[in-house]
C-alpha positions, 0 to 999 in steps of 0.5 A: 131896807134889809134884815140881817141874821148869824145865817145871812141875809133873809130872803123876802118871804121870811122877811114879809113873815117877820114883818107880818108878825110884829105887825100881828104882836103890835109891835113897833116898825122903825125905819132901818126895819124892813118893810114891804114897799106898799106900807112905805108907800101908803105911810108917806102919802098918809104923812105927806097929806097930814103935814100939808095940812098942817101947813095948809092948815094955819092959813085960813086963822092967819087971815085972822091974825091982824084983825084980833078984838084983843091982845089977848086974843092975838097972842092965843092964835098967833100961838095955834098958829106957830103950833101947827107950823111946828105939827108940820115939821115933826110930820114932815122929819117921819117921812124923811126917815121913810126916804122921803125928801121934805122938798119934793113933797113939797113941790108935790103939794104946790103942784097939786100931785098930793092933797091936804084936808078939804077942811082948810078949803073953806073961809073964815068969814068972822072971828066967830069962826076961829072959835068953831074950828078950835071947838070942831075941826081940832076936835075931829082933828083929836078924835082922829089923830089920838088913835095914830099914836098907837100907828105900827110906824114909829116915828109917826106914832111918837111925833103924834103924841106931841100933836095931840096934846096941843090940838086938845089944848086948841080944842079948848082954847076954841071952846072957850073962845065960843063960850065967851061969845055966847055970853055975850051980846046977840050979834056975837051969838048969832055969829057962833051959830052961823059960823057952827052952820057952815064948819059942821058939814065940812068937819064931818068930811074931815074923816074922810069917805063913808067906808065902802068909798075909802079904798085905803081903810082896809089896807091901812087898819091891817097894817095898823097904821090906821086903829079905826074906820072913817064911819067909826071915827066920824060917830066918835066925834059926833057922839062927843060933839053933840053935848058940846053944842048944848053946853054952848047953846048952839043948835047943830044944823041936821035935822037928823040928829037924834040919840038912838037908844038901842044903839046908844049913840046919836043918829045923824043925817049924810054928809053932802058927799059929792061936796068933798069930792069937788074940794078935793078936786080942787073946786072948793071955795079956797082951795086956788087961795090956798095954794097960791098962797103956798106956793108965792111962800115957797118961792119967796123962801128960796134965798133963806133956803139957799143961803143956809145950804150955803152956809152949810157947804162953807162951814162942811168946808171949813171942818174938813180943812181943820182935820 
């Protein structure tokens, strides 16, 4: 990518200056801008992993989706379901406009050569679940992603905006799915709370490894692609969490958790860190599920691929016989 001026073209100091300042100034990168080779690095595998998981992401509720109590219901996840599908292809259009190539991430992904959230390495054992990750995993999802829509990176920050006003919608959607729940026979709350006692832990670890394990937090927040620390982020969510789960009823299960008042915030107890580090590994409860699953979709989308690369070449044909 290169910078041009009435002088001539730049030399790369002066044009690492020129990015450096609008960096500083908060100003927006576009993908005809230069950039330094590491930015374009560390912005395709931060998109790349959030695409993946937006994918990865609409399996564990489409296991859900045949076993709906209601119509009602059915319609609502099939939407989520159809939004995350849609989450996914934004992201994965503001990689290609990094020079990324959508089947090369993706072959990537289903070679385990790039990673997805460890969230979606855990089962939905109940419809109970559906409500919790709506109500927790889209609410860490929020309090992480709202922040991205300030990134330095154009088309990551404005495809953003879009998915964070449909996660906040989901978030709701699972709140009031697990209210409806609690209000209604002891089995069905029994079942959000033991759902909320398996998801809690996890959703934690959605932000990511405490700050002095992150190796990329510092970089990314001098970049201003990412606005906040994981510990940051992981507090935010806790401090909005916890009157959550007393309006619903619930019981969080750390026995840590108590609001601090010197420092205004709640206390709560460590994450089972070396658990994130086996999901990530590939040694989570679903994480062999998850891609197979993946992968036999890919495969058996290749002849829809191939025929709309096709019907591409026949119709590029066609108009160029017409000139």
């Amino acid at each position: 990518m290169t910078m041009t001026t009435t002088a001539g073209r730049l030399d790369d100091a002066e044009l690492q200056r020129h990015f450096d300042d609008r960096i500083t100034h908060d100003q927006r990168i576009e993908p005809r801008d230069w950039m330094p080779e590491g930015y374009r690095r560390t912005l395709v595998r931060q998109i790349a992993q959030h695409a993946h998981s937006e994918i990865i992401g609409m399996q564990p509720e489409g296991n859900w989706l045949g076993r709906a109590p209601s119509l009602r219901r059915k319609a609502i996840l099939l939407a989520k379901v159809q939004d995350e599908a849609g989450h996914g292809l934004y992201l994965y259009s503001a990689a290609e406009t990094l020079g990324a190539d959508r089947a090369e991430l993706t072959d990537k992904l289903i070679t385990r050569q790039q990673k997805y959230s460890s969230i979606f390495n855990y089962p939905t054992l109940t419809f109970a679940d559906i409500g919790v990750i709506g109500w927790l995993v889209d609410g860490a999802a929020i309090c992480n992603q709202v922040p991205l829509c300030r990134s330095s990176f154009g088309p990551y920050a404005r495809a953003m905006v879009r998915i964070c006003k449909e996660e906040s919608f989901h978030q709701r959607q699972g709140y009031e799915l697990l209210m409806t729940m609690v209000r209604g026979t002891a089995e069905q709350r029994e079942m959000v709370q033991d759902a909320t006692n398996r998801w809690w832990w996890p959703s934690l670890m959605m932000f990511g490894p405490p700050d002095g394990d992150s190796p990329n937090t510092q970089q990314s927040m001098a970049w201003r692609i990412k606005r906040h620390t994981n510990d940051e982020l992981r507090q935010r969510f806790v401090d909005m969490t916890v009157p959550q789960a007393e309006a619903l009823g619930v019981t969080l299960p750390d026995p840590a958790l108590r609001w601090n008042q010197e420092r205004e915030h709640y206390d709560f107890g460590e994450p089972d860190w070396s658990e994130l580090k086996r999901v990530i590994s590939g040694d989570g409860p679903c994480n062999a599920e998850r891609l197979a699953r993946r992968r036999a979709a890919h495969e058996e989308g290749q002849w829809v691929r191939d025929a709309a690369a096709a019907h591409a070449a026949k119709r590029a044909a066609r108009e160029e016989v017409m000139r």
